[in-house]
C-alpha positions as CSV (number, residue, x, y, z in Angstrom):
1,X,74.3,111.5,164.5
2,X,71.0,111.6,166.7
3,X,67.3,110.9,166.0
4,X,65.0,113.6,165.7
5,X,62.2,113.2,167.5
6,X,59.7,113.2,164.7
7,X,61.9,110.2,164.0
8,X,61.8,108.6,167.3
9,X,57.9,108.8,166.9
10,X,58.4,107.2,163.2
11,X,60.6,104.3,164.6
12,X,59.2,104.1,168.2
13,X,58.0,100.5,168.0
14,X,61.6,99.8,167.1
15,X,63.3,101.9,169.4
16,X,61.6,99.9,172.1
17,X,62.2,96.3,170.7
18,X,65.6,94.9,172.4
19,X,68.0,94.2,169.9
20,X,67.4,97.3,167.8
21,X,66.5,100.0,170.0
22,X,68.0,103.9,169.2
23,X,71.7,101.9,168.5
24,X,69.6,99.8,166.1
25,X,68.0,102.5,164.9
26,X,71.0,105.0,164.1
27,X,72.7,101.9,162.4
28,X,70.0,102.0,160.1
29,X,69.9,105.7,159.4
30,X,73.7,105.5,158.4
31,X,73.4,102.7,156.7
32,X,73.3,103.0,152.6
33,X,71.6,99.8,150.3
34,X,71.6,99.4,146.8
35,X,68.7,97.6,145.6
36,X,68.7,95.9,142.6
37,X,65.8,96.0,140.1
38,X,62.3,97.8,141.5
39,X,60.0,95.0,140.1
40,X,58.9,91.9,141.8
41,X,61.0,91.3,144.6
42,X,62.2,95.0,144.6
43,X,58.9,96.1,145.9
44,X,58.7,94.5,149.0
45,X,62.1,94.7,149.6
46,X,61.8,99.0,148.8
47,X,58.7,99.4,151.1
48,X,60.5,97.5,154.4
49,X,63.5,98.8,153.8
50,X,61.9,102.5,153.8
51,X,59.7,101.8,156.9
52,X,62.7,100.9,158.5
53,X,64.4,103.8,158.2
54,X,67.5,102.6,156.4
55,X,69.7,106.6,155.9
56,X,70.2,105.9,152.1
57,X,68.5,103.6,149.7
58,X,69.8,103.6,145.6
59,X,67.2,102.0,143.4
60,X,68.7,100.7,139.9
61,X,65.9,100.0,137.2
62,X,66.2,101.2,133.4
63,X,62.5,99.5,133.1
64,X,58.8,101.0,132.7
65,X,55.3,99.9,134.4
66,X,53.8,97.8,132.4
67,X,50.2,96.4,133.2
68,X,51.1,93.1,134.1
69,X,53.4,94.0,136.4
70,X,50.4,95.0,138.7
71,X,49.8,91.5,139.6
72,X,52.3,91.3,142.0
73,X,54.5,95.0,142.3
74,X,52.6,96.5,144.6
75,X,53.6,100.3,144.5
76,X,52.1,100.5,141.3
77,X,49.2,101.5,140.2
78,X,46.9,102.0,136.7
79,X,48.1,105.3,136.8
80,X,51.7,104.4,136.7
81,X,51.6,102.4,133.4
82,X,54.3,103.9,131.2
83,X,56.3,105.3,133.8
84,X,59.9,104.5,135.2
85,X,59.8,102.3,137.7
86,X,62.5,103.9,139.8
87,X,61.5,107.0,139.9
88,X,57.9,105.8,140.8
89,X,59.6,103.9,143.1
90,X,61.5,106.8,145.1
91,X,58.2,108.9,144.9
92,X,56.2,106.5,146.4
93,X,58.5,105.5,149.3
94,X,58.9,109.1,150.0
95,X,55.6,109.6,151.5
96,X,56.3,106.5,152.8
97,X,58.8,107.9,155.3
98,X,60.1,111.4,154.5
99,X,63.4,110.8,156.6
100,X,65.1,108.7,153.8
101,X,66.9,109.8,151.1
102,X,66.6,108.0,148.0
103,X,69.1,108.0,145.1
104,X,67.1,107.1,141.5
105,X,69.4,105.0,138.9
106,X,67.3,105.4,135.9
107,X,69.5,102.9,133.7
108,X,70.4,99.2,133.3
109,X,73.0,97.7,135.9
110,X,76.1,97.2,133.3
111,X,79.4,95.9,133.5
112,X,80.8,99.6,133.0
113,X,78.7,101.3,135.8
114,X,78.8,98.2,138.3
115,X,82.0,99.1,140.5
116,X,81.4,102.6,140.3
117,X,77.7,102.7,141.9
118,X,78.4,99.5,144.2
119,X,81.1,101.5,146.0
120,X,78.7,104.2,147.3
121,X,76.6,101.3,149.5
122,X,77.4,99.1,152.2
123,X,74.9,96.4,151.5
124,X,73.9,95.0,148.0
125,X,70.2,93.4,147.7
126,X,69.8,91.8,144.2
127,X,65.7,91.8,143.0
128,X,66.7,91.3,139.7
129,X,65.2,88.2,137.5
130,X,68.1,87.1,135.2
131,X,71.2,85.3,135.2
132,X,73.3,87.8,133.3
133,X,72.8,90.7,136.3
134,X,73.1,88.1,139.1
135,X,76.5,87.0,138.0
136,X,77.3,90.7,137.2
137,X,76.1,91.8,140.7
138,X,77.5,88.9,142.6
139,X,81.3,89.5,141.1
140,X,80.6,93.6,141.5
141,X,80.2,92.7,144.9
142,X,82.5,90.6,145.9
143,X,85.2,92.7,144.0
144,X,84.3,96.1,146.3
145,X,83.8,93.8,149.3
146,X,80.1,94.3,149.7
147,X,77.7,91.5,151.5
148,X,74.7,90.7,149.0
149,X,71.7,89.4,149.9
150,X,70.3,87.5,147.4
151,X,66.6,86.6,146.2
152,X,64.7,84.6,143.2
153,X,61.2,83.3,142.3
154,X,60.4,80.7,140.8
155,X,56.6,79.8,139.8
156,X,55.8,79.0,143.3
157,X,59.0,78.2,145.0
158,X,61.6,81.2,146.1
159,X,65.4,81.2,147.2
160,X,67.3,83.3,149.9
161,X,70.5,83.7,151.0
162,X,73.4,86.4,151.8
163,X,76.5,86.2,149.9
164,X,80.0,87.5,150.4
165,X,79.3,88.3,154.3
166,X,82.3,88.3,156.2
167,X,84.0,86.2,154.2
168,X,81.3,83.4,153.4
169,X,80.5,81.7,149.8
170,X,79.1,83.8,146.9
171,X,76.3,83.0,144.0
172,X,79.3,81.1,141.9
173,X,79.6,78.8,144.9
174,X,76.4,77.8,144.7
175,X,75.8,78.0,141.1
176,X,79.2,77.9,139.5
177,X,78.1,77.9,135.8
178,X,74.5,79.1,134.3
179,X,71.9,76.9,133.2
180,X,71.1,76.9,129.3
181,X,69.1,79.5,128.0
182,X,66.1,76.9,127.6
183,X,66.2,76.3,131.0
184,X,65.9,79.2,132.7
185,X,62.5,80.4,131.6
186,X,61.1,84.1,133.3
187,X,57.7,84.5,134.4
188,X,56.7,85.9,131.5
189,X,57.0,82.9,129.8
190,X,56.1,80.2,132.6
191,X,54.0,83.1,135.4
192,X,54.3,83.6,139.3
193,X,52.6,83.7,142.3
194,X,51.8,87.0,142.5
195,X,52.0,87.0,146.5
196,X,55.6,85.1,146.4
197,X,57.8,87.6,145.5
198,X,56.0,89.4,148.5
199,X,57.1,87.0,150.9
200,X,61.1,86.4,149.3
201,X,61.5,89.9,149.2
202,X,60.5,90.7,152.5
203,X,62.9,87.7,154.0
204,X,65.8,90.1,151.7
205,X,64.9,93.2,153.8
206,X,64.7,91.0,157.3
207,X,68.2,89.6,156.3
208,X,69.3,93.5,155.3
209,X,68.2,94.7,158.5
210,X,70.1,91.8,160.5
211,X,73.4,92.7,158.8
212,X,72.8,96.4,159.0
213,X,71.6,96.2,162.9
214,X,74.6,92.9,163.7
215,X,71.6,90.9,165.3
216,X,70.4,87.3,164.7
217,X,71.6,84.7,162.6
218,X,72.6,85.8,159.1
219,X,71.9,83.6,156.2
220,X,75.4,83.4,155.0
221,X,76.7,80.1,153.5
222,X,73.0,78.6,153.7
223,X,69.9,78.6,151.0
224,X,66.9,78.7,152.0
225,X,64.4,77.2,149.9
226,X,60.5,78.2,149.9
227,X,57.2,76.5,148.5
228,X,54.0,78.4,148.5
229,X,51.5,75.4,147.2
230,X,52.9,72.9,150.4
231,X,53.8,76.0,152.9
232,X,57.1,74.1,153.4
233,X,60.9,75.7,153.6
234,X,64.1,74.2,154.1
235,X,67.4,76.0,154.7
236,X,71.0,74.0,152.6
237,X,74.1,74.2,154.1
238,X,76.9,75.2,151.3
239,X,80.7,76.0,151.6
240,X,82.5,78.6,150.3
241,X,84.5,77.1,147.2
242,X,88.2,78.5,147.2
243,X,88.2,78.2,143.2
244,X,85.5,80.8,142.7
245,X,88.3,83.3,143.1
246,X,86.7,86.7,141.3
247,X,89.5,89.9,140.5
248,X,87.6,90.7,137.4
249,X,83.9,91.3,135.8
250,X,83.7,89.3,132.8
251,X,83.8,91.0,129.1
252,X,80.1,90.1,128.4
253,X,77.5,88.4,130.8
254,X,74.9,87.4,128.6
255,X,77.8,85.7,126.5
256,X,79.2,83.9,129.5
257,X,75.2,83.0,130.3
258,X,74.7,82.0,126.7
259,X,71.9,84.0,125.8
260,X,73.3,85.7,123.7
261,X,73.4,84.8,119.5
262,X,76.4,85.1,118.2
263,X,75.0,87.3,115.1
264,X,73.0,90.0,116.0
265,X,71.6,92.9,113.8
266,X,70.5,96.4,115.2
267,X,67.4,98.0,114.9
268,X,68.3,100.4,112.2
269,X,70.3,98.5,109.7
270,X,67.3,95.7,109.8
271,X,64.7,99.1,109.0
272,X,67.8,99.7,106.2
273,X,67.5,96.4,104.7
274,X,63.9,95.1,105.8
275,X,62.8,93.3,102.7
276,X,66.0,91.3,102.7
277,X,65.0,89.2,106.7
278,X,62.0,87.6,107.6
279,X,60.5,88.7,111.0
280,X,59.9,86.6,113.8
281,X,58.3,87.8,116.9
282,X,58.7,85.3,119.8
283,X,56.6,88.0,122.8
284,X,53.8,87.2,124.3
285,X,50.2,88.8,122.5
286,X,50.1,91.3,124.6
287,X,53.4,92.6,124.2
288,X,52.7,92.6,120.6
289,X,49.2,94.4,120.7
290,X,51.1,97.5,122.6
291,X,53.8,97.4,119.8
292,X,55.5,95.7,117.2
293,X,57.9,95.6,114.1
294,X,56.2,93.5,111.8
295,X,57.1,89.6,111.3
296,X,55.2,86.7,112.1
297,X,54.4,85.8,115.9
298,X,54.7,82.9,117.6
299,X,55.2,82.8,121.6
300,X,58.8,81.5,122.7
301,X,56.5,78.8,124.8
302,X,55.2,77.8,121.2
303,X,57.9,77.6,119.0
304,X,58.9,73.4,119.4
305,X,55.1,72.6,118.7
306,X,54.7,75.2,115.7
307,X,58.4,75.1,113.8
308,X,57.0,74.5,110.5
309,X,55.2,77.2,110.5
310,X,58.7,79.5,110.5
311,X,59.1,81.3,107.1
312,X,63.1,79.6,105.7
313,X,63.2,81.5,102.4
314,X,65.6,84.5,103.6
315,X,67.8,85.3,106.5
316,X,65.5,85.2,110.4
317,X,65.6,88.5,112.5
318,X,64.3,86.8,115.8
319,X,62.9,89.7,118.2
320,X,61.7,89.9,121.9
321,X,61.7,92.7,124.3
322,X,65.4,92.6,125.3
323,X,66.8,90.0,122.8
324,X,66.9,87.3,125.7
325,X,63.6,85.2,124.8
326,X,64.9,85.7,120.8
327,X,68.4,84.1,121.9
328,X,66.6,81.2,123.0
329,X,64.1,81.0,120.2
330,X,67.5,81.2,117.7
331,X,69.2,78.0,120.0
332,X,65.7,76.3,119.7
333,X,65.6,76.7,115.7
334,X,69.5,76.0,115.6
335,X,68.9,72.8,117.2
336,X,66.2,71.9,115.0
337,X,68.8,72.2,111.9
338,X,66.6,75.4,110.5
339,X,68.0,76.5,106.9
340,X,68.3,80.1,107.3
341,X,70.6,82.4,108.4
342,X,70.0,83.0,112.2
343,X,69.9,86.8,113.7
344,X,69.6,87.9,116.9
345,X,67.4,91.7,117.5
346,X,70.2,93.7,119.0
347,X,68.7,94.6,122.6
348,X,65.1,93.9,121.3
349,X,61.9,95.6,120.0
350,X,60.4,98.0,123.5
């Protein structure tokens, strides 16, 4: 395999850097990345990798634009509101550089699919913004042997690292059990910076290219940690822990992250059966001004301060977007000793 040399002029302040160079460069036009959600830190970690010139990039999103995603995912425009974000994605980057080829997963990262796509790419980079998919990607990975570099945002702070790399420690070293549901809020209940995911996902596509070009010092076995408000980072030292021994996904994620209620109720037997449930919509108002089911509302970042307000006469349908804020909402109300029957949305209201 050679460079073109419309590519050469693409990648020419590369080709003369030392430690990339053409060998660099051809490295990176073999090399094939999945990246993990298009949204936040999928942007930034898209648009390098692209301008880099990496061969083959997969991009895994089932999700749509949505308006308040402009804030901070920056391929986006107005005009994409509605829209897959993968296939946005790929469309974008294209014009971007013309000499990648970019392969559009227009569905959610499961437990079925995992090992299958994972075993097409040499290097996995996780964007995604729960704990369900990192577990699931960090397992996935380690059980077809692929290095993952890892990224997460947090208000104002943001995490790196690289996981499973040549036999280093994994996300289960560092995190060997999730955190309950109540204390892992997303940003759509708490916010973010919107230039932070900017800056994490563009130390993902630095560390992709160092693994992809064998250069510099990789961030395997170390965290490192970023704050925005004091401009501060530090970079923990962790060892790989010889229990986390992983030869099998797990049956269900979001029940091994506990986000899961343990009754749930579809969509169309609740529309069967409507007059039997009271509604309760735990979204935020503008998710609920673009569409809704019904119910009374009330903000997951409400519910402890407005519990009495909650309707006890029949059996609670709790809904959110993807049944993840609802989960919570049901553990909140279960620990509050609410009355009535507790039901979980099956994979939310959209």
């Amino acid at each position: 395999m050679m460079l073109t040399s419309e590519e050469k002029k693409q990648y020419n302040r590369h080709l003369i850097l030392d430690k990339i160079g053409e060998e660099g460069q051809l490295k990176l036009k073999q090399a094939k990345v999945l990246v993990i959600g298009a949204g936040g830190l999928g942007c930034p970690v898209l648009q390098y990798l692209t301008a880099a010139g990496v061969g083959t990039i997969g991009i895994i999103d089932d999700d749509v634009v949505d308006q308040s995603n402009l804030q901070r995912q920056i391929l986006y425009t107005v005009d994409d509101i509605g829209l897959s974000k993968a296939k946005t994605a790929a469309k974008r980057l294209s014009r971007l550089n013309p000499f990648v080829n970019f392969k559009v997963y227009q569905k959610k990262l499961t437990r079925e699919n995992a090992i299958l796509v994972f075993t097409n790419y040499d290097i996995i980079v996780d964007g995604s913004d729960n704990f369900s998919t990192r577990y699931l990607v960090n397992d996935a990975a380690i059980i077809t042997n692929k290095p993952l570099v890892y990224g997460s945002i947090f208000k104002f702070e943001g995490q790196v690292s690289v996981f499973n790399y040549q036999g280093s420690g994994t996300y289960r070293c560092l995190y060997p059990t999730p955190p309950k549901p109540n204390e892992s809020p997303n940003c759509s209940e708490i916010g973010v910076l919107g230039v932070l995911p900017g800056i994490i996902g563009s130390l993902q596509a630095n560390e992709t290219i160092k693994i992809i070009c064998e250069i510099g010092a990789v961030l395997a076995n170390k965290l490192l940690i970023y704050d925005s408000l004091q401009m501060n980072q530090m970079v923990l030292k962790y060892e790989k822990d010889s229990k986390t021994n992983v030869t099998a996904l797990e049956t269900d994620y979001d029940f091994f992250c506990g986000i899961l209620s343990k009754e749930e109720i579809s969509l169309e037997e609740l529309q069967k059966n409507k007059e039997k449930y009271n509604l309760l919509d735990v979204r935020e108002i503008w998710e609920r001004e673009k569409y809704h089911i019904g119910g009374q509302h009330i903000p997951l970042g409400e519910l402890l301060e407005r519990l009495d307000e909650v309707y006890q006469n029949k059996d609670l349908v709790v809904f959110c977007q993807s049944g993840v804020r609802s989960a919570k909402a049901i553990e909140v109300l279960s620990n509050h000793h609410f009355k009535a029957k507790l039901l979980n949305l099956k994979g939310g209201c959209v």
